[in-house]
N, C-alpha and C positions, 0 to 999 in steps of 0.2 A: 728274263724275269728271275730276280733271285728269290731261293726260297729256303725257309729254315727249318731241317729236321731235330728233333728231339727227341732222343732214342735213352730212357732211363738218365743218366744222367751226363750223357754225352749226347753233344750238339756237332752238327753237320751240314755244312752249307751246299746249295744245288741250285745248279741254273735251268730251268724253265725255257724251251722252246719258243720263237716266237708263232705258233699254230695257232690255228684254229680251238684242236681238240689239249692241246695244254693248258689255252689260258679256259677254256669251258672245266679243266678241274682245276685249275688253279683257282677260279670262279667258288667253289667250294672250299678255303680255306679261310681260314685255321680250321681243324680237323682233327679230331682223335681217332687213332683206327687200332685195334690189335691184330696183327697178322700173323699167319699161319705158316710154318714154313714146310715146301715141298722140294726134300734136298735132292729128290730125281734131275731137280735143274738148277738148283743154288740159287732159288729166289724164297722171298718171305711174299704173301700175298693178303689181299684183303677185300671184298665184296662189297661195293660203293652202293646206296639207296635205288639207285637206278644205271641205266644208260648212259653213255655219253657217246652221240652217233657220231662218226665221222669216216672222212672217206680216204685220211691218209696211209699209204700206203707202210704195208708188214714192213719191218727189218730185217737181214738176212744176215747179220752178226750181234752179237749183246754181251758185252762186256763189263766188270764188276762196277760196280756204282751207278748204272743204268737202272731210269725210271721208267715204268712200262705201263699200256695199261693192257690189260689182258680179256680178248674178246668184247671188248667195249664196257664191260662190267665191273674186272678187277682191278684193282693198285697194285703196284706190282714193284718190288725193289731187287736189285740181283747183287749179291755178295760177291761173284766171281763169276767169271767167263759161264755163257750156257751156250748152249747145242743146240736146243730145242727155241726154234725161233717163230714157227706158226701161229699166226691171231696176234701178237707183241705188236704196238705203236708205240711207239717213244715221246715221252713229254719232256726228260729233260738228262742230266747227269749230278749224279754227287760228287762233289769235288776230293777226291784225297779219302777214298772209301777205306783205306786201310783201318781191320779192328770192325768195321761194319759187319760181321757174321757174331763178332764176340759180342759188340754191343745189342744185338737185336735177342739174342739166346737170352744175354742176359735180364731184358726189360720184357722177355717173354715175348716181346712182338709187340709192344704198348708202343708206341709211338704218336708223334703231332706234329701235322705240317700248318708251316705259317708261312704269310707271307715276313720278307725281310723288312728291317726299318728303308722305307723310302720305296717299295719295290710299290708299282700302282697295281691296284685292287683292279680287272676286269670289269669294266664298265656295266652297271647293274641293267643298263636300259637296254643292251644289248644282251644280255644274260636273258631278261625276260622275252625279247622279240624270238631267241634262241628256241627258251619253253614253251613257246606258243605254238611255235613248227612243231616242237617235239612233240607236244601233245595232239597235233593231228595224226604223227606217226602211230602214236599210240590205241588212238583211234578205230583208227584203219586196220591196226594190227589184233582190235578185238583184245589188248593187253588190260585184263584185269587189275595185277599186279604192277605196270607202270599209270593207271589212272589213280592207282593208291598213295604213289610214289610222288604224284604232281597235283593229286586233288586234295583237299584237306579234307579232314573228319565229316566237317559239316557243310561242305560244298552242296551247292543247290545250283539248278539249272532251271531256268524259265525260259521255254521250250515257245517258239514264236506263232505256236499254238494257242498257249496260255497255260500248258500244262505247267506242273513241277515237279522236278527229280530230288532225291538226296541221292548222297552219294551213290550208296547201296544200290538205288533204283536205277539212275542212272547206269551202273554198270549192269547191272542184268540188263536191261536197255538194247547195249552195247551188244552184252554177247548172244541174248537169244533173238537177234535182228528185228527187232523194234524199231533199231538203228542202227542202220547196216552204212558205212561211209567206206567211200571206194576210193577217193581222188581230194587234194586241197592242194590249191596253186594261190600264193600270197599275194594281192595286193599291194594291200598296207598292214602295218602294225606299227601302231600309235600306244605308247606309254609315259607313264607319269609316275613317279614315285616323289613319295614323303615320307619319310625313317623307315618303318616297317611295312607301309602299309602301300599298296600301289593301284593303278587305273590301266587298262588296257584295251584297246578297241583294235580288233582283227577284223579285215575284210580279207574273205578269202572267195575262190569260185570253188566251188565244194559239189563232188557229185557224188549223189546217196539218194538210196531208198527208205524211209520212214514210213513207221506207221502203218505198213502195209501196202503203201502205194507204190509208183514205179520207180524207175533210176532216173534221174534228172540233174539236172547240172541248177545250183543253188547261188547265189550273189550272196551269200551267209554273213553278215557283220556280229562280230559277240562284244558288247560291252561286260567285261570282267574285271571282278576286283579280284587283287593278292595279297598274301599274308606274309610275313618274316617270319616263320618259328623255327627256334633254336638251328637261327641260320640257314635255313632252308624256303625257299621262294614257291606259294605253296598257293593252287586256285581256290577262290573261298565261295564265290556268286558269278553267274554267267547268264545274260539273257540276248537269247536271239534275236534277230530281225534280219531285214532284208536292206540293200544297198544297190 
């Protein structure tokens, strides 16, 4: 996957891994970030909205023009050979990095990644099937800060109760075990998308304590709508039932 960096006013071409966890941040592009540089290991670095899980395995050399992402969280570009190789996944290489530490000092660390003319965009349908796992992880993991990251402002949950959450409530919910979620193992995830706007139905077996009552294993289906804003694929409505 070719990809184009734009570093002030020098351009830089870089190929894209064919992974998993590449094309999930390629998935995020085009992309403004300003990074930060930590010359303890000659990379420039930069703090993504969220997560990006994956399971492939550290590097145990990283070399100038090497894309990285860092503990799952950061972007990561290395200007020359590093040492320090722990937490690093590799998404891809810049081709011909030389001048790459002059140009990043000099644009302050502003930079934009695109995709190249011709290079295919990640499949948005599986981008979202992606978010919908994620967001059980998130779940589970009582993540405040990644339900912010994947729920929109005005997200609302109707609760196969009949209750209704907003965002806010929903996550206290979440963290003072209201709704306590242990386990989700996927069925299906069924999506639909139209420009911005999309349709998702998860069947998942889902085992959680709610409400006050016991652990139990759930046949949970969520019809959910998605939002597009400023490029980001974001939950806006979710209503439970059962399957």
């Amino acid at each position: 996957m070719q990809v184009q960096i734009e570093i002030g006013n020098d351009k830089y071409n870089a190929f894209f891994e064919n992974s998993g966890i590449a094309q999930a941040v390629a998935a995020l592009f085009p992309k403004s970030v300003k990074m930060e540089e930590y010359a303890a290991n000659n990379e420039y670095y930069a703090r993504l909205d969220s997560k990006i899980s994956s399971k492939a395995s550290e590097v145990d050399k990283i070399f100038a023009g090497d894309i990285m992402l860092y503990n799952s969280i950061s972007l990561v570009i290395f200007y020359a050979d590093a040492e320090h190789t722990s937490g690093y996944v590799k998404l891809g290489h810049i081709e011909n990095p030389t001048g790459l530490k002059k140009s990043l000092g000099a644009a302050g660390g502003k930079l934009r990644f695109s995709l190249a003319n011709g290079a295919a965009k990640t499949d948005e349908v599986t981008e979202l099937q992606n978010l919908y796992r994620e967001m059980w992880k998130i779940l589970i993991a009582k993540d405040a800060s990644g339900i912010k990251h994947t729920h929109a402002e005005n997200f609302v949950l109707m609760h196969m109760t009949g209750s209704r959450m907003n965002r806010a409530e929903f996550i206290a919910a979440v963290q003072d075990g209201t709704l306590n979620y242990y386990t989700a193992d996927h069925d299906e995830i069924n999506v639909k998308i139209d420009g911005n706007h999309a349709t998702l139905v998860g069947k998942s077996r889902v085992n959680a304590a709610v409400y006050g009552g016991g652990r139990h294993t759930w046949r949970l289906q969520q019809n959910m709508t998605l939002e597009k804003i400023n490029g980001v694929w974001l939950f806006t409505h979710s209503k439970a039932s059962t399957y």
